[in-house]
N, C-alpha and C positions, 0 to 999 in steps of 0.2 A: 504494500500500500504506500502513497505517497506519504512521505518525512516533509514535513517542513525546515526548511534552511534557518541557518545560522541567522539569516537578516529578516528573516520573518517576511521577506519578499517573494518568495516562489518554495519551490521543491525539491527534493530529489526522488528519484523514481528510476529501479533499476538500473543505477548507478550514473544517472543523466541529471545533472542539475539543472532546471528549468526555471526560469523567470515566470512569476504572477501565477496565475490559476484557471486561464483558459480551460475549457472543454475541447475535449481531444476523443473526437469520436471515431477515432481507430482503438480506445481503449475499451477494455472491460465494462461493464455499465456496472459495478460494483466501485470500480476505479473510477468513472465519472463522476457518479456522485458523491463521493469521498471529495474529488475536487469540487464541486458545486458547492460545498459544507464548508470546505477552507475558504474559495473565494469568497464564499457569505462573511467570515467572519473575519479576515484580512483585509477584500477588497471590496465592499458589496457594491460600489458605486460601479465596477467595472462585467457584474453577474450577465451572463447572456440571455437570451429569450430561452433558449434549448436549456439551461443552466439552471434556470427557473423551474421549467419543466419537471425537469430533472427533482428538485427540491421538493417539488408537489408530489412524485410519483408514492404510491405505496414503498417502494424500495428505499427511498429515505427518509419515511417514518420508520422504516424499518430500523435503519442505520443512526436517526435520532434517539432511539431508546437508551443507543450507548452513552454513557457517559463520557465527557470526552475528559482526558491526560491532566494529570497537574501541569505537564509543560506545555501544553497546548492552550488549556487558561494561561498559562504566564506569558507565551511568543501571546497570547490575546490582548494580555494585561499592559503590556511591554511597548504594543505600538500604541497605545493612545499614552503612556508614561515619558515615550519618546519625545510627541508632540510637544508633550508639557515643557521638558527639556529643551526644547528647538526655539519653545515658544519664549521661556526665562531666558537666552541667553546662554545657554551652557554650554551647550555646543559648539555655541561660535568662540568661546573662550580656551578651546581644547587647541594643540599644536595639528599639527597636519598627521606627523607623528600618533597624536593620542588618540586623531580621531580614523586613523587605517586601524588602530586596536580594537576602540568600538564597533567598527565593523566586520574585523575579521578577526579575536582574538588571538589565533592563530600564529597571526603575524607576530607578536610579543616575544622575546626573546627569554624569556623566562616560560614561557610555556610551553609543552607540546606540537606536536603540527597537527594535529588530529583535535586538538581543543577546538570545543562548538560551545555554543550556548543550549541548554543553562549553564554556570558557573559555577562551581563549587564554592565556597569561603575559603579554601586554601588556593584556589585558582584565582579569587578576584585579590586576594590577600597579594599575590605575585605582580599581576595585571599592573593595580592599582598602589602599590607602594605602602600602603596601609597597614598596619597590622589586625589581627585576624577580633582584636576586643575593640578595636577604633569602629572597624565594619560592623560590629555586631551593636555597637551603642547607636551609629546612625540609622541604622536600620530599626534599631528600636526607637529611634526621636523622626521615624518616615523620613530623614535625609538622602537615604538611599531604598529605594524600593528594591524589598524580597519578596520569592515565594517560596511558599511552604509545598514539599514533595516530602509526604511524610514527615518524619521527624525531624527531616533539614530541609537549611534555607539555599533557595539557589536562584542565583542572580541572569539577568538578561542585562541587553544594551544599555538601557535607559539609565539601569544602575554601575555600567561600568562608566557612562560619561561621568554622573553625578561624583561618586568616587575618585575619577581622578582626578576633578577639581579641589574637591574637598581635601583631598593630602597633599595640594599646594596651599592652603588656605590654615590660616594660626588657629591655635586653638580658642583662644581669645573671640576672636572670628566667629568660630563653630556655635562656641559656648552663644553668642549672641540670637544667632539665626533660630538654634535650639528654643533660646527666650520669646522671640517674635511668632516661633510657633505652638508652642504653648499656650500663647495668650496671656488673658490674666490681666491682672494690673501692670507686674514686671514689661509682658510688650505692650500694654499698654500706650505705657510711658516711652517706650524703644521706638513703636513706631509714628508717637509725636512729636519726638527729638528729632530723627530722622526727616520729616518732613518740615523740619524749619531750618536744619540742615540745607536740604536741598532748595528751599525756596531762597534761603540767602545764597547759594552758588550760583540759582536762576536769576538772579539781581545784580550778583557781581559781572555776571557776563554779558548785559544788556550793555 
C-alpha cells in the first residue's frame, strides 16, 4: 500500500517515490482508494471527480472503518503545524542549511541516511543540537509540537524547524515566550511591555 513521504507531499509505492496523490487508474482499486483517502487529507483542494467517486464507493467505507496510524495523524497534524510555522516566521529564520534538514533529515550529518520522519527524541536531540530534557520541557510548554505513538513522542517537520530555532535562542529568551504562553497576569504584563516596546520603535523610525 502507498507510504506517505518524509514531506508529507506525495508517496512511495513499490519502491517509486511519487509527488501529490493523483488517481492512477492502472492501479488496484484497493490502491486507489487508499490514495483518494491520502489526497482527502493532505490535499483535498486538488481531489479528482473519479477520486471523489472513488471516496463515495462502498469500498471506502469499507477502508474508513480503519483507523488510521499514529503517524498518519501526525504527517496530518504536521502540515497544518507547518503552516503555523511559515506563517510566525520560523522558517524564514532557519539557514539554507537548516532548512534542507527540515526537509530531508537525512541530509544531517549526525544522522543516518535512511532517517525519515517521525523523529525519534534521540534523532531530533542530534538534528536539533538540543539536549534530549530541553526537547522534552518545550514540548511540554507546546514550543515544539509532538506526537504521541504509544508510549513515545515522535516528532515531524514543523517540530524540527521550531527546534532548531529555539537552541539558537537564550534561555532567558525561552523562559519569556514560555510566560506569554501561559498567560496569566505574568504575560499579561509581557505582552503590554512589549507592545509599547514596539510602538516607540514605530515612532523612532517615522
Amino acid at each position: 500500500m502507498p507510504l506517505v513521504r518524509a514531506d508529507g507531499e506525495g508517496y512511495t509505492y513499490a519502491g517509486e517515490w511519487i509527488d501529490g496523490f493523483a488517481d492512477r487508474p492502472e492501479m488496484p482499486a484497493q490502491v486507489r482508494v487508499r490514495l483518494a483517502r491520502l489526497g482527502e487529507r493532505y490535499s483535498p483542494k486538488k481531489l479528482s471527480a473519479a477520486q471523489r467517486d472513488l471516496l463515495a464507493s462502498p469500498m471506502a467505507e469499507h477502508d474508513a472503518s480503519r483507523q488510521p496510524s499514529a503517524e498518519l495523524n501526525g504527517f496530518a497534524a504536521n502540515s497544518q503545524e507547518m503552516e503555523r510555522a511559515f506563517e510566525d516566521g520560523v522558517y524564514a529564520e532557519l539557514s539554507a542549511e537548516q532548512q534542507a534538514w527540515v526537509a530531508d533529515p537525512s541530509t544531517h550529518p549526525a544522522l543516518a541516511a535512511d532517517a525519515r520522519y517521525p523523529l525519534t527524541l534521540g534523532q531530533l536531540h542530534l538534528l536539533a543540537g538540543a539536549s534530549e530534557r530541553q526537547l522534552r520541557h518545550w514540548s511540554d510548554e507546546d514550543l515544539v509540537p509532538s506526537h504521541r505513538a504509544g508510549a513515545h513522542r515522535r516528532y515531524y517537520s514543523a517540530a524540527v524547524a521550531r527546534a532548531l530555532l529555539l537552541a539558537e535562542t537564550s534561555p532567558h529568551q525561552v523562559a519569556t515566550l514560555i510566560t506569554l504562553r501561559k498567560g496569566g497576569d505574568h504575560g499579561r504584563r509581557l505582552r503590554a511591555l512589549i507592545g509599547d516596546v514596539g510602538g516607540r520603535l514605530a515612532d523612532v523610525g517615522r
